[in-house]
KOLLUMDREN-529837 format. One line per 5 residues: number of its first residue (from 1); their letters; for each residue x, y, z of C-alpha. Coordinates in steps of 0.2 Angstrom, whole numbers, m for minus. Each point is the difference from the previous one (the first is absolute). Example, Ala and Ser with C-alpha at 12.3 -4.5 7.8 and 13.67 -1.06 7.14 Angstrom:
<pts>
1 = AS = 62,m22,39 | 6,17,m3
</pts>
This chain:
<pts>
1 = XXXXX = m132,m217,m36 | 12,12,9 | 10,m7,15 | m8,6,15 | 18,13,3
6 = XXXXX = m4,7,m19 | m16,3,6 | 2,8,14 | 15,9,m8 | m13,7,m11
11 = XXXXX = m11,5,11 | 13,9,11 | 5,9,m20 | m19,5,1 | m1,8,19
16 = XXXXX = 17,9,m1 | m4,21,2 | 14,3,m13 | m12,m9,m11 | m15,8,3
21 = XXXXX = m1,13,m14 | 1,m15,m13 | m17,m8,m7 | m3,m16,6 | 6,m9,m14
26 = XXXXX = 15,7,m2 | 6,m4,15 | m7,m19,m3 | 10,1,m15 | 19,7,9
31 = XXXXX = m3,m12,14 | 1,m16,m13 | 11,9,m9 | 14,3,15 | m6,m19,4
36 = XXXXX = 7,m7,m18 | 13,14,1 | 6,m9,16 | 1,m17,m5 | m16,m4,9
41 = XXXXX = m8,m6,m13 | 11,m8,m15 | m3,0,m19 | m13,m13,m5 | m7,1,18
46 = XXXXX = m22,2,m2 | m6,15,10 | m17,m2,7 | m17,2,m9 | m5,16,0
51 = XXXXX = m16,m4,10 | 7,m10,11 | 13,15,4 | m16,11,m1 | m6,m11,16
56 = XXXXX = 17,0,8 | 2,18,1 | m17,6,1 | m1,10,m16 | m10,0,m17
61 = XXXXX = 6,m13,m14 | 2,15,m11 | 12,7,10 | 10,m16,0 | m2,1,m19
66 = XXXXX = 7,15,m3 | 15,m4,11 | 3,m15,m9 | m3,10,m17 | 14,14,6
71 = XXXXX = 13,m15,5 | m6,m8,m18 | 4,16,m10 | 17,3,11 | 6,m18,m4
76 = XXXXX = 0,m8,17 | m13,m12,m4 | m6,m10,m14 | m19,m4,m1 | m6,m17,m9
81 = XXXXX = m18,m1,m6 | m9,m14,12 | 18,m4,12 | 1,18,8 | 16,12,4
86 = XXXXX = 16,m6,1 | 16,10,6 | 9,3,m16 | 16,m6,m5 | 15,14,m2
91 = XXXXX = 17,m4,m4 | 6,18,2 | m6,m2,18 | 8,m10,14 | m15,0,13
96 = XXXXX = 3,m5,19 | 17,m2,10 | 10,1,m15 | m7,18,m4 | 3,4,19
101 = XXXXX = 17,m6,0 | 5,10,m17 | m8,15,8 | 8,0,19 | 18,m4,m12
106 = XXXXX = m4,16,m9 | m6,11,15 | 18,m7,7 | 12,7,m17 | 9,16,0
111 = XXXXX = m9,10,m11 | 9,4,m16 | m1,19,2 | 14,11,m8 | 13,10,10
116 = XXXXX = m9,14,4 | m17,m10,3 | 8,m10,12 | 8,17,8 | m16,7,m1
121 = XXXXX = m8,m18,10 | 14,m2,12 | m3,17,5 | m16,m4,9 | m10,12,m6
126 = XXXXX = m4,18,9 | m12,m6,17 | m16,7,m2 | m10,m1,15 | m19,m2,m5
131 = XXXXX = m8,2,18 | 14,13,8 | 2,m6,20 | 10,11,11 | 14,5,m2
136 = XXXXX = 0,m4,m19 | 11,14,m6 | m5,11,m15 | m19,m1,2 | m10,14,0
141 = XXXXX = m18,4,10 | m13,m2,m11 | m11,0,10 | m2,16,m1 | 1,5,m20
146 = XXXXX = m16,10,m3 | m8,m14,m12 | m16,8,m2 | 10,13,m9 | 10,m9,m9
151 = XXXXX = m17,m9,m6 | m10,17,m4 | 17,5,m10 | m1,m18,m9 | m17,1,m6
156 = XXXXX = 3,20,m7 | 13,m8,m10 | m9,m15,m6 | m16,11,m6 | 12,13,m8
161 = XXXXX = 11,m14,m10 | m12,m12,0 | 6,m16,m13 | 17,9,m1 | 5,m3,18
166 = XXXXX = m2,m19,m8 | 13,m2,m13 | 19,0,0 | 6,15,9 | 17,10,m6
171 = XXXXX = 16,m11,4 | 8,16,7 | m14,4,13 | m15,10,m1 | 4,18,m5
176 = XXXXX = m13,9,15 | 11,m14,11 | 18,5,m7 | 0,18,2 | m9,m1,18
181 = XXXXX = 14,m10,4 | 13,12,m3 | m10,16,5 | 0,m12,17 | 18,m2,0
186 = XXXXX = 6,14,m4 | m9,10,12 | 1,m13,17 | 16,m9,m7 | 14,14,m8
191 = XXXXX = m1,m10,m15 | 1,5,m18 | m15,m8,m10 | m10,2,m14 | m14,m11,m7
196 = XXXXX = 7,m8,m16 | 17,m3,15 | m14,m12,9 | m1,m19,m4 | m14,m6,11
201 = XXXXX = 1,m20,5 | m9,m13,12 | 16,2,14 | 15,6,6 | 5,m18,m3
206 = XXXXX = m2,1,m18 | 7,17,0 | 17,m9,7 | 1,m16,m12 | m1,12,m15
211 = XXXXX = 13,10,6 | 10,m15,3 | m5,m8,m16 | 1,16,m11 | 15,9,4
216 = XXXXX = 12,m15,6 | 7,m16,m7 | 4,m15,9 | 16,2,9 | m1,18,2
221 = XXXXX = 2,7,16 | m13,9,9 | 5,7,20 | m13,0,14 | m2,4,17
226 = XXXXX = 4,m13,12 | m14,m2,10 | m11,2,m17 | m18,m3,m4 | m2,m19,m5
231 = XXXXX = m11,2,m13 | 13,11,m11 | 15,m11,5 | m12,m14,m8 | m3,7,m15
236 = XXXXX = 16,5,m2 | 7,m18,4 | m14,m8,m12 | 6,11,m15 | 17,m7,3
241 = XXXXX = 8,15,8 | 15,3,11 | m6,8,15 | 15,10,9 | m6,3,17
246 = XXXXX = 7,17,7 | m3,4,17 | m14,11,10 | 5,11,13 | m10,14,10
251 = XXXXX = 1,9,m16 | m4,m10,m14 | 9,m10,m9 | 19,2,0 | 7,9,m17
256 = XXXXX = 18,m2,1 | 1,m19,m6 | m12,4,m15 | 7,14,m5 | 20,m8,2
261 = XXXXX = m8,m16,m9 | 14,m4,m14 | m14,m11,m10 | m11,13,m2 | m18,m9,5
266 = XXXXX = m13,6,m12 | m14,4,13 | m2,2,17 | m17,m3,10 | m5,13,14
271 = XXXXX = m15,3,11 | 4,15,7 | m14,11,8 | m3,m18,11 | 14,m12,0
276 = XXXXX = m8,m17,0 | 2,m8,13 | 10,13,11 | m12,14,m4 | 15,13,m1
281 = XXXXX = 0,14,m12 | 14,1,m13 | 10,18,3 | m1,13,m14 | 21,m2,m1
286 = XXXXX = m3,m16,m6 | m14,2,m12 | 10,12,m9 | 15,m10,m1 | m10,m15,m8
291 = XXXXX = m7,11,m12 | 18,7,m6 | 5,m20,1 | m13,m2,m10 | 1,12,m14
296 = XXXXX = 17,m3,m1 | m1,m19,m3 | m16,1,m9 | m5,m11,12 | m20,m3,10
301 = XXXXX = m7,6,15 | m14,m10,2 | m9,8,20 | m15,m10,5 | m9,14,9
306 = XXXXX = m11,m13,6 | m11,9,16 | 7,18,1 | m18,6,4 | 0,m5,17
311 = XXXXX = 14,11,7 | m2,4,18 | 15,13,4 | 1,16,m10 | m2,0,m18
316 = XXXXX = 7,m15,m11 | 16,2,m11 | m5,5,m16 | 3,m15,m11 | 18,m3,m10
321 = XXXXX = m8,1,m17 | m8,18,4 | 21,4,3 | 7,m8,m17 | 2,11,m14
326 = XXXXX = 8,m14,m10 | m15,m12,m1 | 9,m15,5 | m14,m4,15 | m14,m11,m3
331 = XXXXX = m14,2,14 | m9,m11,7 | m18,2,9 | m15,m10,4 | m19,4,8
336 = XXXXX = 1,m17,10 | 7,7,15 | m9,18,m2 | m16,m7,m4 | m5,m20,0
341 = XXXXX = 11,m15,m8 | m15,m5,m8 | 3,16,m12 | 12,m8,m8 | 7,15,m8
346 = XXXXX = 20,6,m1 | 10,12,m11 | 15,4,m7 | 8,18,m2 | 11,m3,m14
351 = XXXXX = 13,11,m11 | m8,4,m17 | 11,m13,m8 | m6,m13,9 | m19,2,m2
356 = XXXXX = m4,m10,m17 | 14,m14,5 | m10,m3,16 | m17,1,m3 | 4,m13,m18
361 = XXXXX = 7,m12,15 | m13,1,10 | m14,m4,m12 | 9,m19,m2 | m5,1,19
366 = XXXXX = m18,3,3 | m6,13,m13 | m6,14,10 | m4,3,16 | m23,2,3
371 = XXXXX = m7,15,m10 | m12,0,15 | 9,1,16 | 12,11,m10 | m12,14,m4
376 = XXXXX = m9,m3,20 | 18,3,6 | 3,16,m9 | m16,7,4 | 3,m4,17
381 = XXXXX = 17,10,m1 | m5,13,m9 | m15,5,11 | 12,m1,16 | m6,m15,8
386 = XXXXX = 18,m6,m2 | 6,14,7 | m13,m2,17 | 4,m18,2 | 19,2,1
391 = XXXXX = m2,12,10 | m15,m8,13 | 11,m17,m1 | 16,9,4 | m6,5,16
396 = XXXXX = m10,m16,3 | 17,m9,m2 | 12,12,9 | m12,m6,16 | 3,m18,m3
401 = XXXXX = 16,3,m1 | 3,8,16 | m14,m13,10 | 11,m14,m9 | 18,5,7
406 = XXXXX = m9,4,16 | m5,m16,1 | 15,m8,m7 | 9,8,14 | m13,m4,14
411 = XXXXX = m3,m19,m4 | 16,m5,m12 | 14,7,10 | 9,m13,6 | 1,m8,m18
416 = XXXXX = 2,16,m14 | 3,17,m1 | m11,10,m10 | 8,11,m13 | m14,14,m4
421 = XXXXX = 2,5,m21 | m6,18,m4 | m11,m7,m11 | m7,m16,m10 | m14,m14,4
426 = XXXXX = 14,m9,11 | 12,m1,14 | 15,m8,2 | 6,m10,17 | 16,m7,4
431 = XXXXX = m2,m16,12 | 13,5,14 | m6,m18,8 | 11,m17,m1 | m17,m7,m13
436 = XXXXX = 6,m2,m17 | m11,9,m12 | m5,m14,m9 | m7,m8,13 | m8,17,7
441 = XXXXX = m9,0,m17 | m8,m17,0 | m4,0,19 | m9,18,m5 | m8,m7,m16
446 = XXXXX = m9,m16,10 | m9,12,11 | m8,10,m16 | 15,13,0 | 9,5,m14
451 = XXXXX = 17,7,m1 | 13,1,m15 | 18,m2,6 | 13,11,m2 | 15,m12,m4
456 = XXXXX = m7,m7,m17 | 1,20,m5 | 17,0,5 | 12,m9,m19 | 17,3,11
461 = XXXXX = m8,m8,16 | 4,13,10 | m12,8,7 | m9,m1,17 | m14,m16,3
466 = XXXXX = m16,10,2 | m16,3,m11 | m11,12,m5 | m19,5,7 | m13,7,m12
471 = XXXXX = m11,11,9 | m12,10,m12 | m15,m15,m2 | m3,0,19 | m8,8,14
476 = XXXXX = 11,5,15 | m12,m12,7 | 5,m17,m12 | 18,7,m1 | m1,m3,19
481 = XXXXX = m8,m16,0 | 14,m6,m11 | 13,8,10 | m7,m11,15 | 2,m16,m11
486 = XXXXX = 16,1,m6 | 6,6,17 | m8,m17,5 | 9,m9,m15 | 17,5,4
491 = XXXXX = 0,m4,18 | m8,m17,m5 | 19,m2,m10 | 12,8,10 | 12,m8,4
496 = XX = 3,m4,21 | 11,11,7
</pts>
């Protein structure tokens, strides 16, 4: 008979909800199972009858049989005719503390990854932020997002393909999708596109380890702005890169140190309709010497032209690959910000020569990106509802921005000052108060506030402790509750005058 512990150990296996689903006998079965598994019972140890264990636990003595039969047929028990079950004995299996202390030693090892995997591990990974809170920056509303639409469109293109929309889908993209992508940024975006130029993928992530792993080695050089977006400074650093950090001013980044550069970097990394994080645009001067810089040293332009959508003074810049005749810019878009992240659809704008290289590299990555929400999205484009969002959310996200830095400026006066972008999902503040920004951001986040500071952004370290405030998933009214908060947060850790 069991111990009354196992017993109730059990018993506790049975009435777990994570369990429910199971039928009853299999969950007899993994209880006794995690129970030798443990050391709880030892090899040669006699379970209890199967109709006394019927009693015990209030079920049939079929049901107990068929456990036993599972744990019989897996090798966990051995069953003698007239003496009962018996915990078997395995000699490739060390049960019990000595099993616990082998694991705990193993979870405790460096794993043994290669340079890059450790890179790659070191580098943390890119934050995603599953349930957004204010002020999580980057997050659009969806709220919003016309899903019966998007569900009507979904079913037209599920009755018309019907199987189809099931099996692999075209490593390059859906056609319909490609070439409603480059109509799309040609005509909002100055850009120079055709269908068969379009490589449709699962992020603006993936778009920037290819680039990184496709068209650098190890050791190369790559610049980027310095404050840059963290995800591409990751990717670049796990694909074992050289990141040159070239400084950002009021216009962009600064050209003269790439362009003087004696070791000739081989790429360059730009977000220039919306620097991220200092939302500044990069001047049309610029753009064109990189583009000369370029050509001239067969080198990359890699611009993330991550949310150029939502652009709230005057019409955007058109974008740097729209401007370059030598085809030495790869351009990088994505719907997560325009539409929802949940999409999970990006794209790459490549030059003709790199089309067949990239889209072969990214089938060792996932394959394709879903036939279904492929062929919803380019219906969706191409009847205009594309078009109507942007357009609706850019408003709704203009206002937000003003409430924000209206209430940034009535509530958090004495501890930031605002610094209002011309566009984007975000704004950045600089903390003119005597709180460090690290612990401004962990006073915020214990009250359910969000903030991403602006000094990790910063490779040189010298840029201004601040953070940045995304706006675009929240009412004025939330946006002000939050404001409130943090205004409560800071003064809690200020530091007595």
């Amino acid at each position: 008979m069991f111990k009354h512990s196992q017993l109730e150990s059990v018993k506790a296996w049975l009435a777990h909800p994570a369990h429910s689903a199971m039928p009853l006998h299999a969950r007899i079965q993994r209880a006794i199972r995690q129970l030798i598994l443990d050391g709880a019972i030892g090899p040669g140890k006699a379970l209890p009858a199967s109709r006394a264990l019927a009693a015990s636990l209030g079920v049939s003595r079929d049901t107990i049989e068929s456990a036993y039969a599972q744990l019989h047929a897996e090798g966990f028990i051995e069953r003698r005719v007239g003496s009962g079950s018996f915990v078997a004995e395995m000699t490739e299996f060390a049960p019990g503390h000595r099993r616990s202390k082998r694991d705990a030693l193993m979870r405790n090892q460096a794993p043994n990854l290669s340079k890059r995997g450790d890179a790659t591990f070191r580098s943390g990974g890119v934050r995603e932020i599953l349930m957004p809170r204010p002020f999580a920056p980057g997050v659009p509303d969806t709220r919003s997002f016309p899903l019966p639409l998007w569900e009507r469109l979904e079913r037209q293109v599920l009755k018309e393909t019907g199987t189809l929309a099931l099996l692999h889908g075209d490593p390059q993209g859906a056609e319909p999708l490609r070439r409603a992508i480059a109509d799309y940024v040609n005509l909002e975006r100055g850009a120079r596109a055709t269908a068969d130029r379009v490589l449709v993928l699962t992020s603006s992530q993936q778009a920037l380890t290819l680039c990184a792993n496709m068209l650098l080695d190890p050791g190369d050089r790559i610049f980027i702005e310095d404050p840059a977006y963290y995800g591409a400074r990751k990717a670049f650093d796990a694909a074992g890169l050289e990141c040159v950090p070239v400084r950002v001013d009021r216009q962009g980044i600064v050209v003269e140190p790439i362009i003087d550069d004696p070791r000739r970097a081989k790429s360059v990394f730009l977000t220039p309709s919306h620097q991220f994080p200092t939302g500044v645009t990069l001047a049309l001067d610029r753009r064109l010497a990189l583009i000369e810089w370029a050509a001239r040293h067969q080198a990359w332009i890699i611009e993330d032209d991550y949310d150029s959508e939502f652009h709230y003074a005057g019409k955007p810049t058109a974008c740097v690959q729209g401007l370059d005749p030598h085809d030495r810019t790869i351009y990088i878009g994505t719907f997560t910000k325009s539409l929802f992240p949940g999409l999970r659809i990006g794209y790459l704008v490549l030059p003709p020569q790199l089309v067949k290289p990239m889209t072969v590299a990214r089938t060792l990555l996932d394959g394709h990106t879903a036939s279904i929400a492929q062929l919803t999205l380019a219906r969706f484009m191409e009847g205009g509802h594309f078009g109507a969002h942007v357009r609706a959310m850019r408003g709704i996200y203009a206002q937000r921005l003003d409430a924000l830095s209206s209430l940034v400026r009535k509530h958090l006066s004495d501890f930031v000052e605002p610094r209002v972008p011309i566009g984007g999902l975000q704004m950045p503040c600089v903390l003119t108060c005597d709180i460090p920004e690290r612990v401004a951001v962990d006073a915020a986040r214990r009250v359910g506030v969000e903030l991403l500071g602006l000094s990790p952004l910063h490779a040189t370290g010298g840029g201004k402790a601040g953070f940045l405030m995304g706006f675009a998933a929240y009412t004025p009214a939330e946006l002000e509750v939050a404001v409130r908060k943090l205004a409560n947060a800071l003064q809690s850790v200020r530091m007595p005058t």
